[in-house]
N, C-alpha and C positions, 0 to 999 in steps of 0.2 A: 493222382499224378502218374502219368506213363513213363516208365524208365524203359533206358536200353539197356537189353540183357543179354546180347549176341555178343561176338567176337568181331573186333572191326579191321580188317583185312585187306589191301589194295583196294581200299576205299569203299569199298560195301560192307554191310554189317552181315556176317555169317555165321552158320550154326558150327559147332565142333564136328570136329569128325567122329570121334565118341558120343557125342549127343548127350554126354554128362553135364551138370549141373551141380552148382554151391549155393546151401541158403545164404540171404543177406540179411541181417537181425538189424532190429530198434535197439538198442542198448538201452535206453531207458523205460523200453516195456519188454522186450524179451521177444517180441513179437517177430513173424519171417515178415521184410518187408516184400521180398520177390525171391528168385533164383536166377542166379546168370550161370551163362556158361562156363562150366569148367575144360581149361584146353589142354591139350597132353603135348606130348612130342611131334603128333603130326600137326597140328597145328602153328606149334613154333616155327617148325620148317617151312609153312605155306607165309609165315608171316617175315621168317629173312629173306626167303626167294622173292617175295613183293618188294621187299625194302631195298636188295639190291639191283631189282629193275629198275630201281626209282632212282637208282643214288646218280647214276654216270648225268644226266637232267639237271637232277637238283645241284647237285656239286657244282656244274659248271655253269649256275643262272650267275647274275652280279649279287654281292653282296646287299648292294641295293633291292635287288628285286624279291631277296628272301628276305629282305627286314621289310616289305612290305606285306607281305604275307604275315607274319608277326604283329607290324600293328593291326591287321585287320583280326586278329587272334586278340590281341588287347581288348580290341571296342568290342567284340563279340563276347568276350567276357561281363565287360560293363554292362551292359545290354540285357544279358542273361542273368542278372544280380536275383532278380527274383524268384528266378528256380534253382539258382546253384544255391544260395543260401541255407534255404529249409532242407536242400534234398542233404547237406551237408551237414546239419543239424541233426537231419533224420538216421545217418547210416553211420555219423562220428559220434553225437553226443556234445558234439558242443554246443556251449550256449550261442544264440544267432547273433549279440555282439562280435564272439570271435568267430566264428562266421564269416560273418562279414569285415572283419580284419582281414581273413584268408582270402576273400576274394580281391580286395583291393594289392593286397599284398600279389595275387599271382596277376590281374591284372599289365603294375605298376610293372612285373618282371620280364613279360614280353613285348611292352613301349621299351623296356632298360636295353634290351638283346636288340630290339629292330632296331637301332640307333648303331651298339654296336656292329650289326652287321653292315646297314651303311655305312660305315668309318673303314669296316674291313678291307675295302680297297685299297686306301690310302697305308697300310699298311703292307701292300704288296709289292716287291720287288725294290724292296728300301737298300741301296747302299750299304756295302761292310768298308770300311776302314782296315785297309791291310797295311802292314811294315814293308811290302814290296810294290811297287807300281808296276812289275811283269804280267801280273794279274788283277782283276775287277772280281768281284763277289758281290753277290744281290741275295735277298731275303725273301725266299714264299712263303705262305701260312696255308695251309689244305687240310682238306676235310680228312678226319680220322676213317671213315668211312659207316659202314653202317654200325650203330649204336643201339645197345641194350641197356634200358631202363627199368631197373630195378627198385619201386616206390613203395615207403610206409603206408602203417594206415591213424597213425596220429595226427600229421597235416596232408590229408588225400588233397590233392590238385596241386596244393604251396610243393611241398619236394618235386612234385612234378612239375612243373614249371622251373623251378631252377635248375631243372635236367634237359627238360625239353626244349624249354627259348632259347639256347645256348648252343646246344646240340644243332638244332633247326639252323640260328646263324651261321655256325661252322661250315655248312654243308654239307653235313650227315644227314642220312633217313636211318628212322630209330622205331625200334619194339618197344611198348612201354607195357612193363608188369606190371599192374596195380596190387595191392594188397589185396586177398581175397574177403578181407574181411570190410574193406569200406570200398569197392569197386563202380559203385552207380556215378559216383563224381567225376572219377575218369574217362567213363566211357561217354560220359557227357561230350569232350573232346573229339570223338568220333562225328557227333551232329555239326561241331564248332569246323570240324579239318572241312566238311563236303561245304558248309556257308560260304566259307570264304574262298573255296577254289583252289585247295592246296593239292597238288596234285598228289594221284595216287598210287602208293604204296611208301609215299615220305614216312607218316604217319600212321604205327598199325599199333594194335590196343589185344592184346591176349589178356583175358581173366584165368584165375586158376590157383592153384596151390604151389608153393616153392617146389615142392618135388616132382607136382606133374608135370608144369609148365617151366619155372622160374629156373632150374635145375640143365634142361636141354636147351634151354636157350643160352647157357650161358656156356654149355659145351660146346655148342655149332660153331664150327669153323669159319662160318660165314657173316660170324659176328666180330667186329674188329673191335670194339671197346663197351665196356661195361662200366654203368654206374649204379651205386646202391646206396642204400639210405636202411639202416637198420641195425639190427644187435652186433654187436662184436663177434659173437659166435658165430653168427651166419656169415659176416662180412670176412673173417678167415678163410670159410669153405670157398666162398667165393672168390676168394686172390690164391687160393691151393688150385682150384676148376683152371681158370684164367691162363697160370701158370703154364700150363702143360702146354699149350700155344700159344704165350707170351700175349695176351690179348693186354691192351690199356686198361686199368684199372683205377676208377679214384672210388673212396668209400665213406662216409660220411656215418658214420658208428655210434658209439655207446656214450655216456658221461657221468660223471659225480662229481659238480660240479660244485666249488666252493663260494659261498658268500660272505665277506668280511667286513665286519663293522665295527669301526675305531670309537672310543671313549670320545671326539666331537663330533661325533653324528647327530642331528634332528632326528630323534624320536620317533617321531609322528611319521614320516617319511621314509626313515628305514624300513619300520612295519610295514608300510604299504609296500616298497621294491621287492622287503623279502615274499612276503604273501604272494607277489603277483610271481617273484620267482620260481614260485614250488607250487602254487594253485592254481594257475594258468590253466588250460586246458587239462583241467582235471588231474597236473604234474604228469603228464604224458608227453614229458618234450626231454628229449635228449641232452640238451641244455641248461634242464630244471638245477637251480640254486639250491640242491637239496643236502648241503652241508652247512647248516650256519655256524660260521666262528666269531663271537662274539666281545669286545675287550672287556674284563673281569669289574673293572669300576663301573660300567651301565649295565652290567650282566644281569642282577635282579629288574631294574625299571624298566632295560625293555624286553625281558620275558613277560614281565606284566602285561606290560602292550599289546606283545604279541599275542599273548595267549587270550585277552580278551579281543583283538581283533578276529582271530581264525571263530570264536564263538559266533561271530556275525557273518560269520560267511555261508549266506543261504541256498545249499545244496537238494536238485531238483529237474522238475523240467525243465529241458535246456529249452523249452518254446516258451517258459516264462519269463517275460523281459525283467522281472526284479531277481532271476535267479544266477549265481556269480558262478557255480560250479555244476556241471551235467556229470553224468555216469563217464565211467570208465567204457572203453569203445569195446570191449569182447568180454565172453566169461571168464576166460582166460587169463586173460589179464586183471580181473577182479580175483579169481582165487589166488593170482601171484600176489596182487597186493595184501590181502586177508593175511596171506601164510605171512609176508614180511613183517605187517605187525606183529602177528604174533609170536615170531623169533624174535622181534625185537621185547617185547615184554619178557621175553626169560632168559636176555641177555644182559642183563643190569643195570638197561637206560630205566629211566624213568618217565611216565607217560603222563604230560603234561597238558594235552587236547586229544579228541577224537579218539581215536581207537580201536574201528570196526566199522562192519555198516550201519548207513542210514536208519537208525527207530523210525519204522510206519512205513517203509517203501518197501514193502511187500515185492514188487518186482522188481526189474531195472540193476544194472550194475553201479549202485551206486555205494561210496565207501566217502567217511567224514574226510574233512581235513585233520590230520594227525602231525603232532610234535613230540618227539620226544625227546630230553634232556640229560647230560650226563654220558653221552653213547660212549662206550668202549670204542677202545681205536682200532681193534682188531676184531669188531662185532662185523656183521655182515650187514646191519643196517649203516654204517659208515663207509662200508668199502666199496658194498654193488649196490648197481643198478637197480631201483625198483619201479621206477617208470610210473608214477602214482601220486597221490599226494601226500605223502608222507617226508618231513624235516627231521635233521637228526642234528642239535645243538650241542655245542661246548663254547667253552669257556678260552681265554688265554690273558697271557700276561704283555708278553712285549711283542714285537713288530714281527722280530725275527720268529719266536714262535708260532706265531700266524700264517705268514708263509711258508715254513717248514710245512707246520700239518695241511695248510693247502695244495702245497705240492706233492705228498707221500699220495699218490694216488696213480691207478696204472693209466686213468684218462686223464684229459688234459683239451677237454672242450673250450670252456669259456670259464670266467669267475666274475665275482662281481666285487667292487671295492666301495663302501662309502666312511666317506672323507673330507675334513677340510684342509686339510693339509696338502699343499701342493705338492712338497716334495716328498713326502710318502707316495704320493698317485704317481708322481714320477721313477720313483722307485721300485713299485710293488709291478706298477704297469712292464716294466723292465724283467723283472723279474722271475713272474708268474708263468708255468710251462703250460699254457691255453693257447687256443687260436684267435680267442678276445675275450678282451676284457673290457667290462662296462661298469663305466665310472657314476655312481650318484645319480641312478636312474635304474628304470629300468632294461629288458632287455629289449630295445626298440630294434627293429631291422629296416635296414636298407637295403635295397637290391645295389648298390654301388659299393657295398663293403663285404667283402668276404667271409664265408663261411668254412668253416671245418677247424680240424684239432690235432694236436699233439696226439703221440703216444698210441695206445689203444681205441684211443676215440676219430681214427681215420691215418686217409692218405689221399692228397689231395684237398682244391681247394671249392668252392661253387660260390657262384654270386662273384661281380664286379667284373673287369676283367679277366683274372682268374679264372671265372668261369667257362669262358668262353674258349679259353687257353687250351683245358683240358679236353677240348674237342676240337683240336686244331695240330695238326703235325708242319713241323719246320723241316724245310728244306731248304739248302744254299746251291746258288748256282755259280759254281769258279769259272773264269776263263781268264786263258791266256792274253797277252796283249798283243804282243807280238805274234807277227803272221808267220809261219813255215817261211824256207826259200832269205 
């Protein structure tokens, strides 16, 4: 398979100015699958000075005419299912069902953005209702200008697409960071912008490391908004950087997310939400359900369940179709998760599956599905982040306990409720300081419902409208009614 490994620049793919380079690893064999370029400082600058050649063009096409460039962005995805898939497979680790979820999923996100960007006119120059008729006021919506995209590498392409189709409709031209660690899928987007005729310097793609690249990009003056997708820690530096020249900022952060399951739940069912909530792409999602609160009356029957369900969960080559779990995406991130368990064994929980890595996979970052029971509320495996497949259970009694300890948490992503009780969902859904919450299912996405969180866990919102919002500046235009004289 031929990958791109350049820097994609005012529409041509080019070498760095340093002529440095980052390996890009198989996670499941350890293996380099290439090098791409690593970009520094001069390279960010050759890639804002492109974008804002580009902008004064793109800004003022119709809204129409840049959501046609988006859907042809769509079908060129669809299209290309057969090599973003594997390559996706190959450089994240995930298994190629999810996979191919993400593709349909980033797809689905730029048909959602070309739709709204055709609508965008109709929202232009809308009528204010004033308490005086000496004056008329009308409503613009205009491009933030040029935007820095700042992308994980748990869903490489999916975050980027709810940065970029959004961005793109607004009438921005945007830098997109890729993560250096899953970057072949992005620069895929590079082959995708010249297909369809997107003109050049909308779209520019720097590979690199947060401090060589990701760092002055987000210093440059010449970047008017920034979006991120990442750890809490980083997304800080990020809004302190910003700060100093008031740059736009939305951030899409961290989580510890709570799952709650009431004494009438189906069994059989919860097990599978909770599982898909924490095992999902190897618990690598910001969103992961990785606090289960359980009520005290089914608290043995569906620990049983559960723990005989995670036993079947067959962890592996993510190129074999009966495998539910692939490696963790970096080394990195595999000795993070290792050390978590193992704080967690000599913090007092009790370990009731998995527990370390893979028996017999010699290579690969691969690490079991783990549960463990009893967690202290002030251990570290309840309170952070570990971005892994590891669950940390308790027990509770009443309703109100429930959401107490759902809510003591400094994030405040999503939670999950299962329930039959109407008016508990009514209640708890009220209640609960997330950005959503997902009732008696799992966590399914729509690109028409928003994303982001409370607290710690961001600022700002992606997906739906919303999205589109955060890359749009309002302006009003007053005038008087009356003439002079």
């Amino acid at each position: 398979m031929h990958y791109q490994t350049q820097l994609f620049i005012d529409g041509q793919w080019v070498a760095p100015v340093r002529q440095g380079t980052l390996e890009v690893i198989n996670p499941a064999t350890e293996e380099v699958i290439t090098t791409v370029a690593a970009a520094t400082a001069e390279d960010a600058e050759r890639a804002v000075q492109a974008a804002r050649r580009a902008l004064p063009a793109w800004r003022s096409l119709s809204g129409g005419e840049r959501g046609g460039y988006l859907r042809r962005i769509s079908e060129a995805v669809q299209q290309r299912k057969d090599r973003l898939i594997p390559l996706q497979t190959l450089n994240n680790g995930k298994t190629l069902a999810e996979a191919e979820y993400d593709m349909d999923l980033v797809s689905a996100c730029f048909a959602y953005y070309a739709k709204l960007a055709e609508q965008l006119e109709q929202r232009q120059n809308q009528p204010v209702v004033l308490p005086s008729t000496e004056f008329t006021s009308r409503t613009r919506f205009e491009s933030a200008g040029v935007a820095g995209l700042i992308v994980p590498w748990n869903y490489p392409l999916v975050t980027t697409s709810w940065k970029l189709a959004p961005a793109l409709a607004a009438g921005c031209t945007v830098i997109v960071k890729p993560s250096e660690i899953t970057p072949l899928i992005e620069l895929e987007l590079g082959d995708i912008a010249r297909e369809v005729g997107l003109p050049a310097g909308v779209l520019n793609i720097v590979t690199g490391t947060g401090q060589g690249v990701g760092a002055p990009l987000c210093e440059h003056p010449g970047v008017d908004k920034l979006s991120f997708t990442g750890s809490t820690a980083t997304g800080t530096r990020i809004m302190a950087t910003a700060a100093q020249s008031v740059k736009g900022v939305s951030l899409e952060l961290g989580g510890k997310s709570p799952m709650l399951v009431f004494d009438d739940a189906r069994i059989d069912a919860a097990v599978e939400w909770i599982c898909g909530g924490i095992f999902a792409n190897a618990g690598q999602m910001c969103s992961a359900t990785s606090r289960l609160l359980v009520q005290r009356s089914i608290y043995p029957q569906l620990l049983d369940a559960l723990v005989q369900a995670v036993a079947g969960i067959q962890v592996g080559d993510p190129f074999e179709p009966q495998v539910a779990m692939g490696p963790l995406t970096s080394r990195d991130q595999y000795d993070k998760v290792l050390s978590a368990i193992a704080q967690g064994k000599q913090c007092g929980a009790t370990l009731v599956a998995g527990g370390g890595s893979v028996p017999g996979q010699e290579r690969g970052y691969f690490v079991q599905p783990t549960v463990f029971t009893e967690v202290p509320l002030d251990s570290a495996l309840w309170c952070e982040e570990i971005f892994g497949p590891v669950l940390a259970v308790r027990a509770f009694d009443t309703e109100e306990e429930a959401l107490a300890l759902a809510n003591d948490s400094c994030f405040g992503l999503v939670a999950g409720v299962i329930t039959e009780d109407e008016q508990r969902i009514q209640r708890l859904s009220a209640s609960l300081e997330v950005g959503h919450v997902f009732i008696n299912g799992p966590q399914e996405l729509f690109v028409e419902t928003s994303w982001g969180g409370f607290k710690q866990s961001g600022i700002g919102r992606e997906l739906g409208p919303w999205g589109l919002d955060e890359f749009l500046e309002v302006k009003h235009i007053t005038r008087g009614a009356k003439q002079p004289g």
